[in-house]
C-alpha positions in Angstrom: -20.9 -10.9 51.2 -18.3 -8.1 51.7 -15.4 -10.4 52.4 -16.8 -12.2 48.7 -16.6 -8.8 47.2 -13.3 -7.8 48.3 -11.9 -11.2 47.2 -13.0 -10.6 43.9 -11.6 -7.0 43.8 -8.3 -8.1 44.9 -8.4 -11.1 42.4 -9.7 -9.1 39.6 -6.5 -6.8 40.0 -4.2 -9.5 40.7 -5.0 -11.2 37.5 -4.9 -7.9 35.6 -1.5 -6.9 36.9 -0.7 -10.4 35.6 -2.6 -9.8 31.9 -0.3 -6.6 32.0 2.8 -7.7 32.9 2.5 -10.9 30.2 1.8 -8.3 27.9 4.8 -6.3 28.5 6.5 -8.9 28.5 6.0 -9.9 25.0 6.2 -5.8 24.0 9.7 -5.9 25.2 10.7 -9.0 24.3 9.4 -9.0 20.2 12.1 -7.9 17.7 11.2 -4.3 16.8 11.6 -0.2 16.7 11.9 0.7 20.1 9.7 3.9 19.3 6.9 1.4 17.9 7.6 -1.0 21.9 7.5 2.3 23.7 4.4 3.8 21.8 2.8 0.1 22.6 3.5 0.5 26.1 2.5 4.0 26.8 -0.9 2.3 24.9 -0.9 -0.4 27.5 -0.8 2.2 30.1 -2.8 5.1 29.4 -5.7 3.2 28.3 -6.1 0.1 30.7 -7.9 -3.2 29.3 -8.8 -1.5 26.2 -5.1 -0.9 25.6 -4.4 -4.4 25.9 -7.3 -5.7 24.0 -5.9 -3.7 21.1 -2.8 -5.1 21.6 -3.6 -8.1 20.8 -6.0 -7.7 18.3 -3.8 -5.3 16.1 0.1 -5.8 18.5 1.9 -8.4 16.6 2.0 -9.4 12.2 -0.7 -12.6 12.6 -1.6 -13.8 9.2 -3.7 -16.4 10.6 -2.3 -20.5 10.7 -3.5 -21.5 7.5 -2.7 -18.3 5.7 0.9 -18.6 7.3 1.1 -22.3 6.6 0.3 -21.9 2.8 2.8 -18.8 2.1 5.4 -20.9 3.7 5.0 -23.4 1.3 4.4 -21.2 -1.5 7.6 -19.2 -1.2 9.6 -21.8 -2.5 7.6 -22.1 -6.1 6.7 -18.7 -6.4 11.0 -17.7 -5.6 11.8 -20.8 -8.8 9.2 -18.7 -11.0 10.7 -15.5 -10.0 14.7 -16.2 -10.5 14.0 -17.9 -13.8 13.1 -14.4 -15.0 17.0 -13.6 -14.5 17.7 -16.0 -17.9 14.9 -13.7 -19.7 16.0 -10.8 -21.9 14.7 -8.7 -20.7 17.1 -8.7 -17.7 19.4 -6.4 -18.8 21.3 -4.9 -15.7 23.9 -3.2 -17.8 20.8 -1.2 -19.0 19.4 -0.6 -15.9 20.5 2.9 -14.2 22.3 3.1 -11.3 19.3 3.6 -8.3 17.7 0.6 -10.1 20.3 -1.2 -10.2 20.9 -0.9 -6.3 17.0 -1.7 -5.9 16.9 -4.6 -8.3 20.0 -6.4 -6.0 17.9 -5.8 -3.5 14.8 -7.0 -4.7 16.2 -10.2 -6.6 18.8 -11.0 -3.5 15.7 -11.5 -0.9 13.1 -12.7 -3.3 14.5 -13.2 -6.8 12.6 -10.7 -8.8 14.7 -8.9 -11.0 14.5 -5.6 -12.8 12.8 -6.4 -16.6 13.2 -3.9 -19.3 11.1 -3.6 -22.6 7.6 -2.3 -21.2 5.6 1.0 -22.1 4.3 2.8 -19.7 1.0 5.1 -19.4 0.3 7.6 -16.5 -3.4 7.9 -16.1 -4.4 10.6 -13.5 -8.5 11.5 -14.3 -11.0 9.0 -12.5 -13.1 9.1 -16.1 -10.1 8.1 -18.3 -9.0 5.3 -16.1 -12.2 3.4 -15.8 -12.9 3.6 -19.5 -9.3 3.0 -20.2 -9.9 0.0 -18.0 -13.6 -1.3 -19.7 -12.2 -0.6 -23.1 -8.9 -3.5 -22.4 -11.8 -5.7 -20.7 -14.1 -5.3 -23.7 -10.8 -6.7 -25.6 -9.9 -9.3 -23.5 -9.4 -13.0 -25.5 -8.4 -15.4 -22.2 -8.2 -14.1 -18.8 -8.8 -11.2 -16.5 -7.7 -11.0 -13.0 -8.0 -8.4 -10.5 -7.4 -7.9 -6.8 -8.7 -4.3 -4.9 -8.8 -3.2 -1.4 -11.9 -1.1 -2.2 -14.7 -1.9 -4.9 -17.5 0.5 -4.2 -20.7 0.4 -6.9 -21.7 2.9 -8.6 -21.0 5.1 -11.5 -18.7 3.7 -13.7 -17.4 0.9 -11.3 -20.8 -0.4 -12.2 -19.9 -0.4 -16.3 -16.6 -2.1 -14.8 -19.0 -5.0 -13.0 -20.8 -5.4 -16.3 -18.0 -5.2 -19.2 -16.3 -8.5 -16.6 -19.9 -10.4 -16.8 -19.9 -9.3 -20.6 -16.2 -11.3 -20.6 -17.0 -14.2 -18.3 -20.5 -14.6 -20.9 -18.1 -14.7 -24.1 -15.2 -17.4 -22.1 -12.9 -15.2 -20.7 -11.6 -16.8 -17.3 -12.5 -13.7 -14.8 -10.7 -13.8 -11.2 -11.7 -11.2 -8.4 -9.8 -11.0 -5.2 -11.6 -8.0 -2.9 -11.0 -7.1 0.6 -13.2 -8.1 3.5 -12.8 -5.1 5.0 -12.4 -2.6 2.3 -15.4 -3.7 0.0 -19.1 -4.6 2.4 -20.7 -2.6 0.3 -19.9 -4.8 -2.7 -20.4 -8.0 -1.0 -24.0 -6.9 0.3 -25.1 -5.8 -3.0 -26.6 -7.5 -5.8 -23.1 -6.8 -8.1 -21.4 -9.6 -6.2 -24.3 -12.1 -6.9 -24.9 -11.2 -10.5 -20.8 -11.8 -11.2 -21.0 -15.3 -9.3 -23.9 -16.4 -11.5 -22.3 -15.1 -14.8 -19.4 -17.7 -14.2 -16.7 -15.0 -12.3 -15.1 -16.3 -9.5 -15.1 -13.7 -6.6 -13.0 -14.2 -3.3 -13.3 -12.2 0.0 -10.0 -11.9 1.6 -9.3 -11.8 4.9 -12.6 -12.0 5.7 -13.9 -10.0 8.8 -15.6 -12.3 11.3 -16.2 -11.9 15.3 -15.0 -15.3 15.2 -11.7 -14.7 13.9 -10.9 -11.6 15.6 -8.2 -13.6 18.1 -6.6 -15.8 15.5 -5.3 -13.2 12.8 -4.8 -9.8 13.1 -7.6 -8.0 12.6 -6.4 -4.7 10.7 -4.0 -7.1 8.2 -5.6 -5.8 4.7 -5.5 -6.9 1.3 -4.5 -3.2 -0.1 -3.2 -4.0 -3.3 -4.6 -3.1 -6.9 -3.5 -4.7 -9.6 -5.3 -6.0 -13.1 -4.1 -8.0 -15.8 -5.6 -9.2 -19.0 -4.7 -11.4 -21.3 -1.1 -11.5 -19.6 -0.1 -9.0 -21.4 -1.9 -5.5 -20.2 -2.1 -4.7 -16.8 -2.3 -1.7 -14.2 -1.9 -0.7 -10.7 -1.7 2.6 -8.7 -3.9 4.0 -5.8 -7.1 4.1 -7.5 -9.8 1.7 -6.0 -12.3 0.2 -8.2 -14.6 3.2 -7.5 -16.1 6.4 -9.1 -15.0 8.9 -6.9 -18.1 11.0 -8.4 -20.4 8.4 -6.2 -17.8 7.5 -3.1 -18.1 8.6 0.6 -19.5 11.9 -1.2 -21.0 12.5 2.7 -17.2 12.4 3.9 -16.4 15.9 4.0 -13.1 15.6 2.1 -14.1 16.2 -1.5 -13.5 13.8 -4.5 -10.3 11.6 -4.3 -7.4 12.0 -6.6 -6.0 9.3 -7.4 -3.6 7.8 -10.3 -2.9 4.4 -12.4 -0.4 3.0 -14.9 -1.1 1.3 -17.8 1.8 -1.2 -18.3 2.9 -3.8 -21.0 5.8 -5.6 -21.6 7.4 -8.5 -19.0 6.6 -6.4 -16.1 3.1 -7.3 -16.8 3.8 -11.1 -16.1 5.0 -10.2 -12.7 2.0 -8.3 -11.6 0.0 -11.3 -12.4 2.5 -13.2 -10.6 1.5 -11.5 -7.5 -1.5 -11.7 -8.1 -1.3 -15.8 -8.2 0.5 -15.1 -4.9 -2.6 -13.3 -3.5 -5.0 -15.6 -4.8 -3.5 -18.7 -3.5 -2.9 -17.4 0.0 -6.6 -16.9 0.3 -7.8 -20.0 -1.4 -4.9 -22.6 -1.6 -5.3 -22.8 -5.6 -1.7 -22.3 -7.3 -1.6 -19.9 -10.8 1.6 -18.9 -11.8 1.5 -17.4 -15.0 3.5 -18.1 -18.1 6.9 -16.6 -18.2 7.5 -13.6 -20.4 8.5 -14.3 -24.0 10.9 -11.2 -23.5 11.7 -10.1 -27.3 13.7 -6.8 -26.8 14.1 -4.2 -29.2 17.7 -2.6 -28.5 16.5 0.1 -31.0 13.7 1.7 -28.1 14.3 2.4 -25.3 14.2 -0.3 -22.0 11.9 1.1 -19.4 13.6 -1.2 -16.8 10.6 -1.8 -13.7 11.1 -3.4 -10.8 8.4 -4.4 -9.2 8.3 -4.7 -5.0 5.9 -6.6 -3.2 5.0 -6.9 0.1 3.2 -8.5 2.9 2.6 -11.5 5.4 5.0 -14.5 4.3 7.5 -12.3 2.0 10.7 -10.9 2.8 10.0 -8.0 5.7 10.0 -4.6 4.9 11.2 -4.9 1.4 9.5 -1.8 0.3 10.8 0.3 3.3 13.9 -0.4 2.5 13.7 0.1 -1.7 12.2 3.7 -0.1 15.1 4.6 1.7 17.2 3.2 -1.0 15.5 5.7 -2.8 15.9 8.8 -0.9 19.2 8.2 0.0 20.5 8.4 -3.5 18.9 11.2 -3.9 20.8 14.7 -5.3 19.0 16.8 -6.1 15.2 16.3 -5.1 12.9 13.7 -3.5 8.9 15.1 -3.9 6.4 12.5 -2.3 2.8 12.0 -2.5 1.1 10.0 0.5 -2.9 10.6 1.8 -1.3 9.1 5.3 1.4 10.1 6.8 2.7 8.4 10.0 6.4 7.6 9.3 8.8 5.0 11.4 11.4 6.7 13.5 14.2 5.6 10.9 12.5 6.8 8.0 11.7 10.0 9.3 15.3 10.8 10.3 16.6 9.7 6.6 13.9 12.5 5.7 15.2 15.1 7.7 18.9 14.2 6.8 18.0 14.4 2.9 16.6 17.9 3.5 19.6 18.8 5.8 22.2 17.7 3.5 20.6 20.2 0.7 18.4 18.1 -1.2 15.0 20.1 -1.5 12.5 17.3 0.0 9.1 18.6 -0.4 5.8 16.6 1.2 2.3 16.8 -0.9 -0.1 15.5 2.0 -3.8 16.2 1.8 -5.5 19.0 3.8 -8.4 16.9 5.1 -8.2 13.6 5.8 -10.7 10.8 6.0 -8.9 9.5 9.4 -9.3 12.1 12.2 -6.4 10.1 14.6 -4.0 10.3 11.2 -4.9 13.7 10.6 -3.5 14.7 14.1 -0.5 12.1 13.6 0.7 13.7 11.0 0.7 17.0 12.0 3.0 15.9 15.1 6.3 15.6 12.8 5.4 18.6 11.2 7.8 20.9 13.7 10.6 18.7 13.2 10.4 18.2 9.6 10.0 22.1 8.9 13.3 22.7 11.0 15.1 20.5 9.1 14.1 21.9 5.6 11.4 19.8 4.4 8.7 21.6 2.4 4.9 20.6 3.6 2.5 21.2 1.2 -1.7 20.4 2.5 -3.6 19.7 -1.2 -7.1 21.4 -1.0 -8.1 19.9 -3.9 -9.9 16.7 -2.4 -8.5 13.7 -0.9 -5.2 13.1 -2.0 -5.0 9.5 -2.8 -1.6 9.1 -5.0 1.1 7.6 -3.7 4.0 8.8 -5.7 8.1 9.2 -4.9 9.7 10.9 -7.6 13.9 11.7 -6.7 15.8 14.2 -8.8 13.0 13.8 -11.8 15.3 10.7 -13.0 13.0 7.8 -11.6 10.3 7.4 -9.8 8.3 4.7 -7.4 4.5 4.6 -7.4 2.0 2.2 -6.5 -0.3 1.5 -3.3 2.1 2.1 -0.7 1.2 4.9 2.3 4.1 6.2 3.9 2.9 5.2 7.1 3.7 1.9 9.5 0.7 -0.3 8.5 1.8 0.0 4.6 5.3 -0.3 5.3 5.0 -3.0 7.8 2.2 -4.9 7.8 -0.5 -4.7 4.7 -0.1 -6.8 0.9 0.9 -3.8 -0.7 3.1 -3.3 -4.3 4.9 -1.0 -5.9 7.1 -0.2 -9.5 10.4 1.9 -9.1 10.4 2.8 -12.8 14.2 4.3 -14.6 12.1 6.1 -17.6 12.9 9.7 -17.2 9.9 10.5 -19.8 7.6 8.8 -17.1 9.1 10.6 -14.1 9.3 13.8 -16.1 5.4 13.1 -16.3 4.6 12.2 -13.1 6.4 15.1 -11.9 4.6 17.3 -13.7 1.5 15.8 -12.1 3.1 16.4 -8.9 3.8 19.9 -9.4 0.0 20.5 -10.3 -1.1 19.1 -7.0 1.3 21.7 -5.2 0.0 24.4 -7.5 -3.4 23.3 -6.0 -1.7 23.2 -2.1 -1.0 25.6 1.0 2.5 25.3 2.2 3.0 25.6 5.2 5.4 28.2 7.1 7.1 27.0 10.1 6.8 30.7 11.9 2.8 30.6 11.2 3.0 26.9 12.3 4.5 27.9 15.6 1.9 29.9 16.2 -0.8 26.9 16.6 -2.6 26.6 20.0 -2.3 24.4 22.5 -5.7 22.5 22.1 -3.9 21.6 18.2 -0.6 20.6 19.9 -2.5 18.2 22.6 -4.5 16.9 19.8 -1.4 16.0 17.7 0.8 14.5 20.8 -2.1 12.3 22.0 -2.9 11.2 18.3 0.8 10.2 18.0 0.7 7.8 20.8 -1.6 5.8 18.7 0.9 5.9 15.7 1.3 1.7 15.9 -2.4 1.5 15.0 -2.6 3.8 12.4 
């Protein structure tokens, strides 16, 4: 029996140091940041089996076969719809200010959206306003209404939100609702998701989160855009969930979340629901693309040009990395960006710490308590080298800060549902609008500045002074940075 035993000791290890070395393997050999291999690897390492299990569940961009299959095919239609939106009029690149200009040849050169002028444009930054802003267009709508969340939590007035879209689906109004697996159980389990069904909506769960699935996608891929549109012609995205912050995680310890969303109209709108088609057929295989914009211009208003970037599984990679460091790079004068998580890639963190050291005052509004302990300690870990470079760090106290929000020299501005972190940047469906309206940016700005009113900034020589328990927390946290 001993001799048994120590056979299967020795082949347990063998075949281990096998599983290990496969797995390295593959680390070494996949196209990617070296920091983002080595942080992989010290995983692999530090943390046996487990570190490998995790590799493979959450190691490599797996959409999943048929997912993949369908947004292979798809890119082809969806790129005709986009680049017809060049021949609109309201492409007008000799309107469109320089840093949009550099993003929309970016943006229309790998995926054929373009820049569109001719929209309005409404910042909307208390919870209360935004919902009833958002039951008052439903209330209105004639034809259609389609949404897509990564969180839709009942309660509050999420719950007049649920019942002004069964008031619409009741009076004819086509109602389409794309909600994350992941991000909304609580929706799914409760009698909102049932009631909607029956009243005629048609709800989807995507990426659905099943033990039986856990090895043929990967598992942390999320659906984390927001986006509405009604009617074609009115839509919005931001951070905001569909949720009542007075009645969400209340038990979390991190106050109320603060979040924003813009009210758009104009061709920009026709985009949004463009993506939204995208999202909608990736999960169930039915094809929407919306009607093109009419595009009647006013040359006597101003143009508002948007662009709008999406990302995610089966479009162009890291297209809204790279509109970011467009971004900051052009900066002059000022870059001031929101983010709840912060956990940046090695590049984008050195064209951070370059901006600052070239003069441009950089400033960070992250939030002082954060609902992830692991990217609470992350972040914190390029806080030394940030503050020696001249970056300003500024911890909100005044809940969870849930905005995500770039504004550069107060002359445009991106926002939308983009984290400045690697699972954003590299892996979820995200989107966001670089906006050139300086009234807008002037705004959001303003919004910015109240959240730093509301913040602690933190001084390098006090920071210096942290313990050692702090700086082993933050080093081991930061090891983890490819999960987080």
């Amino acid at each position: 029996m001993d001799k048994v035993y120590h056979f299967l000791t020795i082949a347990s290890l063998v075949l281990y140091w096998i599983l290990v070395a496969g797995v390295t393997l593959r680390v070494v050999l996949k196209r990617r940041a070296v920091s983002v291999s080595l942080a992989w690897l010290m995983v692999i390492y530090i943390v046996p089996i487990v570190g490998v299990a995790c590799y493979f569940l959450f190691g490599e961009l797996n959409l999943g076969r048929k997912r993949a299959e369908r947004a292979k095919q798809m890119f082809t239609p969806f790129g005709d719809w986009f680049r017809q939106l060049n021949h609109c009029q309201a492409h007008l690149p000799a309107q469109v200010g320089s840093p949009i200009h550099k993003i929309d040849e970016l943006c229309n050169n790998r995926m054929g959206i373009p820049a569109l002028s001719g929209n309005t444009l409404s910042l909307q930054a208390s919870p209360d306003e935004i919902l009833r802003s958002i039951i008052k267009d439903i209330e209105s709508a004639q034809t259609s209404i389609k949404m897509v969340f990564y969180i839709w939590h009942p309660g509050g007035l999420a719950d007049s939100v649920a019942s002004a879209l069964i008031q619409a689906s009741k009076r004819g109004v086509e109602v389409k609702v794309l909600l994350d697996s992941a991000g909304s159980p609580r929706f799914f389990r409760s009698h909102w998701n049932s009631m909607m069904k029956d009243a005629g909506i048609h709800v989807v769960q995507a990426l659905e989160v099943s033990p039986w699935r856990i090895f043929l996608r990967r598992l942390d891929l999320r659906q984390h855009r927001k986006i509405i549109v009604i009617d074609e012609s009115i839509a919005y995205t931001g951070s905001m969930n569909m949720v009542d912050p007075a009645h969400f995680k209340q038990c979390a310890g991190v106050g109320q979340w603060v979040d924003i969303m813009v009210r758009v109209t104009g061709p920009t709108v026709n985009v949004l629901s463009a993506i939204h088609g995208w999202d909608w057929e990736v999960e169930t295989g039915d094809r929407i693309l919306p009607q093109l914009p009419e595009c009647q211009i006013d040359d006597s208003e101003a143009q508002h040009p948007v662009q709008v970037v999406p990302s995610g599984p089966g479009m162009p990679e890291h297209m809204i990395l790279q509109v970011l460091s467009i971004a900051i790079n052009q900066s002059n004068k000022s870059v001031r960006i929101t983010t709840p998580y912060f956990v940046p890639s090695a590049d984008l963190l050195e064209i951070l710490k370059m901006t600052a050291q070239r003069g441009v005052n950089v400033e960070l509004i992250i939030p002082h308590i954060n609902d992830s302990i692991m990217v609470k300690w992350a972040s914190k870990a390029f806080y030394t080298e940030l503050l020696e470079a001249g970056v300003k760090i500024y911890e909100f106290h005044g809940g969870l800060l849930h905005t995500k929000s770039v504004v550069i020299d107060e002359e445009f501005c991106l926002v939308g549902t983009v984290n400045i972190d690697m699972r954003s940047l590299w892996l979820n469906f995200e989107v966001t609008l670089a906006v050139d309206d300086v009234k807008f940016t002037t705004e959001l700005s303003q919004l910015q500045q109240s959240y730093i009113d509301n913040s602690y900034c933190v001084d390098l020589e006090n920071w210096n002074k942290r313990g050692l328990p702090a700086r082993f927390f933050e080093r081991l946290f930061y090891l983890f940075n490819p999960l987080l």
